[in-house]
C-alpha positions in Angstrom: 33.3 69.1 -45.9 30.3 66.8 -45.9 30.9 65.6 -49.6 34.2 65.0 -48.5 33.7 62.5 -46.1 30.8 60.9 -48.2 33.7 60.5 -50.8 36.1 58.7 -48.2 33.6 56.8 -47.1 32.8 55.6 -50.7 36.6 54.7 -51.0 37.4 52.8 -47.5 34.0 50.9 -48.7 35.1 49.9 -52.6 38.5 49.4 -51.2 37.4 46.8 -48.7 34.9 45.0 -51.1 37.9 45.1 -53.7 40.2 43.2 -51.1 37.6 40.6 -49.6 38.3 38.0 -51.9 42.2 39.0 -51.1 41.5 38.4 -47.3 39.2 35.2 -47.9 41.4 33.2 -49.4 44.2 34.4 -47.2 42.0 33.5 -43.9 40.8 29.7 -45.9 44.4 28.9 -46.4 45.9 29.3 -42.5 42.6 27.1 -41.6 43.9 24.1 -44.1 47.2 24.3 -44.7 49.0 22.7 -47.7 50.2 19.2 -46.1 54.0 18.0 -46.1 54.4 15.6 -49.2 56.9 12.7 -49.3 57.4 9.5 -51.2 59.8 7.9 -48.6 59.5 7.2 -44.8 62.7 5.7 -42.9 61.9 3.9 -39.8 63.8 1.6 -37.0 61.3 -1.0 -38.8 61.9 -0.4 -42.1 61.3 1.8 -44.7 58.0 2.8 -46.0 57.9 4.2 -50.0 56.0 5.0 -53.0 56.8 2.7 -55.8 58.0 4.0 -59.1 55.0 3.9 -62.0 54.9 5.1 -65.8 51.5 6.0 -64.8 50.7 8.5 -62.0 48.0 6.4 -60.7 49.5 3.5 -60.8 52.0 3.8 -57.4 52.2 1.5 -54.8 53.1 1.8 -51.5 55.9 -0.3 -50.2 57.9 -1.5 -47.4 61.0 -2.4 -47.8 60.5 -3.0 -51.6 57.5 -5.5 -50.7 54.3 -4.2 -51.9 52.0 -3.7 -48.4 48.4 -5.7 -48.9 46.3 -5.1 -48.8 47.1 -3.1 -51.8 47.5 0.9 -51.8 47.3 1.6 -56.0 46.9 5.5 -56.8 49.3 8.8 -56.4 50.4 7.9 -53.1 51.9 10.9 -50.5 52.7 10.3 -47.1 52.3 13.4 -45.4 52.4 13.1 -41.4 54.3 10.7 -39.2 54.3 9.7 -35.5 56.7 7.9 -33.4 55.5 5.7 -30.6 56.8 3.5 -28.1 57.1 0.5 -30.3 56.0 1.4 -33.6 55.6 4.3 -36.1 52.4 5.3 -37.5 52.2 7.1 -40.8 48.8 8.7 -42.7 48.9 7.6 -46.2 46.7 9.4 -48.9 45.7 7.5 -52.3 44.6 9.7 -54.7 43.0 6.9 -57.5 41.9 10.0 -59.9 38.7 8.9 -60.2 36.8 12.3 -59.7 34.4 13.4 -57.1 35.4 11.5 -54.4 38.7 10.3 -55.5 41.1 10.9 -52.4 40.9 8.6 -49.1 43.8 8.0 -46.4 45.3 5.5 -44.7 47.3 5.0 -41.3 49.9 2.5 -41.7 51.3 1.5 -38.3 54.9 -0.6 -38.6 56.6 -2.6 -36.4 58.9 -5.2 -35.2 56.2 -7.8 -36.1 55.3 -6.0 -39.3 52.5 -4.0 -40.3 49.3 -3.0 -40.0 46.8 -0.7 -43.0 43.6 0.3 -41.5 40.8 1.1 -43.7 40.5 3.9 -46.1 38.4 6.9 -44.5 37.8 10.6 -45.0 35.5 12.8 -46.7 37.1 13.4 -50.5 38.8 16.1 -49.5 42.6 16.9 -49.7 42.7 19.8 -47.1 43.5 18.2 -43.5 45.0 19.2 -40.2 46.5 15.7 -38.4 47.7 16.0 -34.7 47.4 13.6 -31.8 46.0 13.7 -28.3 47.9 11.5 -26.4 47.6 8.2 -28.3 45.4 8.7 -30.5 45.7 10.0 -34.1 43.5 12.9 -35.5 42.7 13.9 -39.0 40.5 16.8 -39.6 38.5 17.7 -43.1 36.0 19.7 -44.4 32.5 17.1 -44.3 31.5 16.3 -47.3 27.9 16.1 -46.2 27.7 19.2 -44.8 30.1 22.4 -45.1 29.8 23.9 -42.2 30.9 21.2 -40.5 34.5 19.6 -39.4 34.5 15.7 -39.9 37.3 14.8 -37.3 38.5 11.3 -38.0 40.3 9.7 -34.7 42.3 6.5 -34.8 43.4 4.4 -31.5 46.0 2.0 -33.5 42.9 -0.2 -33.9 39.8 1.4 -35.0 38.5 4.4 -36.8 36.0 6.9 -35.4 33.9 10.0 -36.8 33.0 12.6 -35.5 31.6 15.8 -36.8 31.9 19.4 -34.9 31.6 22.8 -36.0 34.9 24.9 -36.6 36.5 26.4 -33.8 36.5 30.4 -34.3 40.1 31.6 -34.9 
C-alpha cells in the first residue's frame, strides 16, 4: 500500500509540473487582457479614424479626414473611449515598428472647439488595463524598469502622471 501512494504521489506531482506552464499563461492573460481594436471612433464632434496607408506604419490618425498635428504616423489602434460632459476622450496607441520600445499611446480629447493630443507616454508595452476614477483616465502596464512593478499612467484632460505600484493580488 505504501508504494502505492508513493506512486500517486509521483503522478499528482508530474501532472501538476506538466500543467504549470498551462495555468501560467492562463493566470498572465486575465491580468492583461487583449485590448478592443478599432480604426474608427464616431463622436457628437466628429469622427476620429486611422488613415488608409500602402505601408502598415505609415497610418495617420484623422478627424474628420484632417490629419490631427501634431502628427500620429505608425499602426494606429484606438482601443478605449470615454464620454464626458462636453467632450470625448479616446487612448490612441502608435505602434512606429521600431523595436524595443516601439509602442507609446496617446489621449486624444475632442470637442466642440476641436481637439486636443497629449503627449506620448507608457512603458513599451502593449498589455494595458484603462479605466477611470471619476475624471480622470487610467492606463496600467507592466514597468519597463522594473517587472515587478505596475506603471499606472493617470491623465486629468490636462497633464500626465506616473505612478508605480506593486500588482494587486487576485
Amino acid at each position: 500500500m505504501p508504494a502505492l501512494k508513493v506512486f500517486i504521489r509521483y503522478v499528482v506531482i508530474g501532472l501538476a509540473l506538466a500543467l504549470q506552464p498551462f495555468v501560467a499563461h492562463g493566470a498572465a492573460s486575465q491580468a492583461w487582457p487583449q485590448p478592443p481594436s478599432q480604426l474608427s471612433l464616431d463622436s457628437p464632434y466628429g469622427t476620429l479614424q486611422v488613415s488608409q496607408s500602402d505601408y502598415v506604419y505609415e497610418a495617420r490618425l484623422q478627424l474628420d479626414a484632417k490629419t490631427i498635428e501634431p502628427e500620429l504616423k505608425g499602426m494606429i489602434n484606438i482601443p478605449y473611449a470615454f464620454k464626458q460632459a462636453n467632450n470625448q476622450t479616446a487612448l490612441i496607441s502608435v505602434d512606429k515598428g521600431l523595436g524595443a520600445c516601439s509602442i507609446n499611446y496617446h489621449w486624444i480629447t475632442v470637442s466642440s472647439q476641436g481637439y486636443t493630443v497629449s503627449p506620448a507616454f507608457g512603458s513599451c508595452s502593449a498589455k494595458i488595463r484603462v479605466r477611470h476614477h471619476g475624471r480622470t483616465l487610467i492606463m496600467e502596464t507592466p514597468s519597463q524598469d522594473n517587472p515587478a512593478m505596475i506603471d499606472e499612467y493617470r491623465y486629468d484632460g490636462r497633464k500626465i502622471s506616473l505612478r508605480k505600484r506593486r500588482p494587486l493580488m487576485q
